[in-house]
C-alpha positions as CSV (number, residue, x, y, z in Angstrom):
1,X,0.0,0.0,0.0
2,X,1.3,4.2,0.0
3,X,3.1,4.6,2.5
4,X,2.1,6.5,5.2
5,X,1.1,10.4,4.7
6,X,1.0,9.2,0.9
7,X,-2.5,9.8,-0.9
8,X,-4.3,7.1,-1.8
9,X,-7.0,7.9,-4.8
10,X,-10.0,5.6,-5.1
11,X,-12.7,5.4,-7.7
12,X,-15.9,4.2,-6.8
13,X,-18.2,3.1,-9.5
14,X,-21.9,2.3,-9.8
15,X,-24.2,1.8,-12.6
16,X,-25.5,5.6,-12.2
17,X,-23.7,6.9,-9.2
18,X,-26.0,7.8,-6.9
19,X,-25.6,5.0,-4.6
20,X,-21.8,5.4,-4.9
21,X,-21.9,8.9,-4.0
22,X,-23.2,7.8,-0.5
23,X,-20.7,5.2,-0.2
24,X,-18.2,7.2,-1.2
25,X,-18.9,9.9,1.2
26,X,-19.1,7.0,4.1
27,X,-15.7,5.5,3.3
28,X,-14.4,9.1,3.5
29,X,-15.6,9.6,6.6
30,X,-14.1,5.9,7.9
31,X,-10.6,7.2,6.6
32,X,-10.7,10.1,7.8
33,X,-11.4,8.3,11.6
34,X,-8.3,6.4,10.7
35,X,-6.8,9.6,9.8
36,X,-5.5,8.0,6.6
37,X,-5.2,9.9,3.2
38,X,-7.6,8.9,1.2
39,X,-9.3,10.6,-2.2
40,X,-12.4,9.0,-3.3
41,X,-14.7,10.2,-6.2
42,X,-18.2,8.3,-7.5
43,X,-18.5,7.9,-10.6
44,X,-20.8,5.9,-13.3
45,X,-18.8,3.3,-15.0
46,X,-18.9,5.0,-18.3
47,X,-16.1,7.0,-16.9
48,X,-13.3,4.6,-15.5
49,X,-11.1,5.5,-18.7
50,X,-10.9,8.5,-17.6
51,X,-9.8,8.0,-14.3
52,X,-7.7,4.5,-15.0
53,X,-4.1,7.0,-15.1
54,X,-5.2,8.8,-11.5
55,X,-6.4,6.1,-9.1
56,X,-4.3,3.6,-7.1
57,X,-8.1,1.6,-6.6
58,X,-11.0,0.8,-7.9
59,X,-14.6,-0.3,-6.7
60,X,-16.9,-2.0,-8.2
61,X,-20.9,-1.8,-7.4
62,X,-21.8,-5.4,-6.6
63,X,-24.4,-5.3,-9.5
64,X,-21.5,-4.4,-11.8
65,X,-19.9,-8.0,-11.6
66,X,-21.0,-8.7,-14.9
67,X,-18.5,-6.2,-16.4
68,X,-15.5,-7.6,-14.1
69,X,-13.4,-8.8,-17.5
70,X,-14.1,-5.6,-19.2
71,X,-13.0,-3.9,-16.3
72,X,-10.2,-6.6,-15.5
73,X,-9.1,-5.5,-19.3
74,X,-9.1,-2.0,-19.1
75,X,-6.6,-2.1,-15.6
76,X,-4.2,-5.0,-17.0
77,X,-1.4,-2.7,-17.4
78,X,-2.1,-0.8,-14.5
79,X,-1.3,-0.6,-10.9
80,X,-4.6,-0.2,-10.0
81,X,-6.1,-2.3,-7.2
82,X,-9.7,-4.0,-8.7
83,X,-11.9,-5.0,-5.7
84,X,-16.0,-5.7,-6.4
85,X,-17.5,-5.1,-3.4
86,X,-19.4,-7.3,-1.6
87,X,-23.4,-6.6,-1.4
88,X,-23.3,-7.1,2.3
89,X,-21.8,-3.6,3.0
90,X,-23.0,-2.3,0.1
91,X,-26.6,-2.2,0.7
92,X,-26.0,-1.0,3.8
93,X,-23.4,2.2,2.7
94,X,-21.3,0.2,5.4
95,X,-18.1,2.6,4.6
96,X,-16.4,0.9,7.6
97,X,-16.6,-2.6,6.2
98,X,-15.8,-1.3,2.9
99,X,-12.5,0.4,3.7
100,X,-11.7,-2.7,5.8
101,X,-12.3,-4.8,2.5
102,X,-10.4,-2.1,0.4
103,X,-7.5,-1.9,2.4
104,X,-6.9,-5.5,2.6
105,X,-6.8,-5.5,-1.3
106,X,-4.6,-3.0,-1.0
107,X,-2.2,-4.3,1.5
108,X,-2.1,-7.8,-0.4
């Protein structure tokens, strides 16, 4: 993972970002607890390309799994950390459970 004091930029995506936005903002607020240095936009997955260059992460929606190889495809030649979330803290906007999932990817 960055080391420590180093910022760490997530994407979140979601089929129209609106549910991302609140998970986003709740994994914020988790980091922030943790007081580590985190940068995490939502955003519909129409727009990973754009983002691909600028993020060291990126979750996935759980109701995106079906476009895990397209998404696997775009980040092969990346650094970037994939992780599909699981629906259990997903439904609930569980930001804590999330950022304990993401920084286990991150860390492994």
């Amino acid at each position: 993972m960055a080391n420590a004091g180093e910022m760490v930029n997530v994407l979140l995506i979601c089929g129209s970002g609106a549910s991302s936005g609140f998970m986003a903002a709740n994994i914020r607020k988790a980091a922030k607890k943790r007081n580590l240095n985190m940068d995490i936009k939502a955003r519909g997955e129409a727009e990973i390309e754009n983002y691909i260059h600028d993020i060291d992460a990126l979750l996935v929606g759980p109701h995106l799994a079906y476009i895990m190889d397209d998404i696997n495809e775009l980040t092969k030649d990346t650094d970037v950390k994939v992780l599909l979330m699981k629906p259990s803290y997903y439904s609930t906007l569980d930001g804590e459970a999330a950022l304990d999932d993401l920084l286990s990817e991150l860390n492994s």
